[in-house]
C-alpha positions as CSV (number, residue, x, y, z in Angstrom):
1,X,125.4,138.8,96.6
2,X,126.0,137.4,93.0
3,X,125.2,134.0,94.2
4,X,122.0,134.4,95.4
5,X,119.7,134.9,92.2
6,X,117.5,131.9,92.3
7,X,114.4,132.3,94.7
8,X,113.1,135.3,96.8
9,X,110.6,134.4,99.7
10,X,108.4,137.9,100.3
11,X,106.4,137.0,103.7
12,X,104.5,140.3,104.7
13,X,102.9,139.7,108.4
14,X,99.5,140.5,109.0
15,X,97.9,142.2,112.5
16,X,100.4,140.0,114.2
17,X,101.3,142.5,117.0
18,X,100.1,144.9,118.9
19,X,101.6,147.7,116.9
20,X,99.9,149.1,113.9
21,X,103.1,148.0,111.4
22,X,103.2,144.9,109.2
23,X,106.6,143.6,109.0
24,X,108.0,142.2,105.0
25,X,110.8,140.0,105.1
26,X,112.7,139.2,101.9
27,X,114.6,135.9,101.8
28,X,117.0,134.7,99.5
29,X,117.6,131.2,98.5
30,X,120.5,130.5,95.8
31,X,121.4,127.4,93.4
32,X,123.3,125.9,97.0
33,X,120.0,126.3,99.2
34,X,121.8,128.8,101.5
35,X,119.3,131.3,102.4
36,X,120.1,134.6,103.2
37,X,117.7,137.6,104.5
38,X,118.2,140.3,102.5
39,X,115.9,142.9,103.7
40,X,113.2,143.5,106.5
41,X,110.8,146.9,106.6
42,X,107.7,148.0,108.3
43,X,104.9,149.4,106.9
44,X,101.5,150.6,107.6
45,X,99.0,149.5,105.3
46,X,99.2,146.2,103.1
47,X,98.6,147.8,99.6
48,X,100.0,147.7,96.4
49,X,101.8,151.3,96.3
50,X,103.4,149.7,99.4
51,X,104.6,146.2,97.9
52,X,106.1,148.1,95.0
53,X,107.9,150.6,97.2
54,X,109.2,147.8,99.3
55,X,110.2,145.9,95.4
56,X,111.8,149.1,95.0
57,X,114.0,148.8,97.5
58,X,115.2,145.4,97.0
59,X,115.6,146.5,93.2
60,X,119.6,145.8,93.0
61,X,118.9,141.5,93.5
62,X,115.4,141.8,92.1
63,X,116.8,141.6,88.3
64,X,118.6,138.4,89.2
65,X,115.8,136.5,90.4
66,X,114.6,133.8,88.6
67,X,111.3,133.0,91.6
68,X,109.8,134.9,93.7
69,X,107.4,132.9,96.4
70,X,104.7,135.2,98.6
71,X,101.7,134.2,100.6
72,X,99.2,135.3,97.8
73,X,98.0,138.4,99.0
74,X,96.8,140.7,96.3
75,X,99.0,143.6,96.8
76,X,101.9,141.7,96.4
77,X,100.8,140.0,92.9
78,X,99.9,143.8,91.5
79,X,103.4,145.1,92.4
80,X,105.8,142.0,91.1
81,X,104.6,143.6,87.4
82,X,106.3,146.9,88.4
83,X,109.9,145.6,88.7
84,X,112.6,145.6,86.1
85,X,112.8,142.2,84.6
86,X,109.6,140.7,85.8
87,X,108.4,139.3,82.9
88,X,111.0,136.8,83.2
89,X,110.6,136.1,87.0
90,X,108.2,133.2,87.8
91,X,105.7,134.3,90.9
92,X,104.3,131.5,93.0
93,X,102.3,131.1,96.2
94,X,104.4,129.5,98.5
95,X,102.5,126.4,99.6
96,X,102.5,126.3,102.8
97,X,100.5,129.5,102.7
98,X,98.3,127.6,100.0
99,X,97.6,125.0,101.7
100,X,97.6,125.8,105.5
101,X,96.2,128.9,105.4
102,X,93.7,129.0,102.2
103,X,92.7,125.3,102.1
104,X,92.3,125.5,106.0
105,X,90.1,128.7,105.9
106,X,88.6,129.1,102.6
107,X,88.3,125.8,100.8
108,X,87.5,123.1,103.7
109,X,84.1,123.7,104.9
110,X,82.9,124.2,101.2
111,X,84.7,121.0,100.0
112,X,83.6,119.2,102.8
113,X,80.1,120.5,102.5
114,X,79.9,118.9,98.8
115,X,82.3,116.1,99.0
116,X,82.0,112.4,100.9
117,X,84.2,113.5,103.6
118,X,83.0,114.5,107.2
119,X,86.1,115.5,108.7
120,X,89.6,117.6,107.7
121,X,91.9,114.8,108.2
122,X,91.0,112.8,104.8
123,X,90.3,115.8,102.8
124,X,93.8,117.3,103.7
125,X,95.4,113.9,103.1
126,X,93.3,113.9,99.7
127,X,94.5,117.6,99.0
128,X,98.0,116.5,99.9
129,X,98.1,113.8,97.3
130,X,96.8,116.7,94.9
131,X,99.6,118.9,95.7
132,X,102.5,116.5,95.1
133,X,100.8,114.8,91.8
134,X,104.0,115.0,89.3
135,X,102.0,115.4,85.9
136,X,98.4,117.3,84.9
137,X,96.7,114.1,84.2
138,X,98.0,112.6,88.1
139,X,96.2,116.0,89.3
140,X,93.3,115.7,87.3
141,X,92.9,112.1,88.7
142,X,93.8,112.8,92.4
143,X,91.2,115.7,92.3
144,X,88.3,113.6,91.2
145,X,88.9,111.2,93.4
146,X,88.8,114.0,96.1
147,X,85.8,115.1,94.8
148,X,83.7,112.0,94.1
């Protein structure tokens, strides 16, 4: 396990089954790219007190992470705080979860609704070029263009 103290995916499902339990997986992705699932737990409701309990858990690789990627769900970003080390442990959205799931749902039909495109197809191409910009001032640029 001392290898693998680069990057920690936390995925916690949500009402995907017809039993009343959210499943968290916990991933782990070393400096080789093998990744490795560390740890898997049910739980009932998606809260805070709950994330940290599950952190707690998982405490013995947690102070050798460098990343830690989730989907962006609140309870999650109120418990990383709570573990040893974390001020030294970068937390990210993972982007798939960024872009699928909160561009899709959220941020499309209000982009749309205020921007020159009609459909989801050049807007998501537009976010794309947002998401892979290499510098702050690429970003900036890309996301004026997207917008006007």
């Amino acid at each position: 396990m001392s290898k693998c103290n680069d990057v920690l995916f936390w995925d916690l499902t949500h009402n995907t089954t017809k039993y009343p339990y959210k499943r968290s997986t916990f991933t782990l992705v070393d400096s080789e790219n093998c990744s490795i699932a560390v740890h898997f737990c049910l739980t009932v409701r998606e809260s805070a007190s709950e994330c940290k309990q599950m952190l707690v858990n998982l405490a013995f690789n947690v102070r050798l992470l460098r990343i830690i990627f989730t989907d962006g769900d609140e309870a999650m970003h109120v418990a990383i705080p709570s573990i040893p080390y974390s001020d030294q442990i970068l937390h990210l959205i993972c982007i798939f979860h960024l872009f699928h799931i909160n561009a899709e749902d959220r941020v499309q039909p209000v982009l749309i609704s205020i921007t020159r495109f009609s459909t989801w197809p050049g807007f998501r191409h537009s976010l794309s070029l947002c998401r892979e910009a290499s510098s702050p001032t690429q970003l900036r640029s890309f996301w004026m263009n997207m917008l006007y």
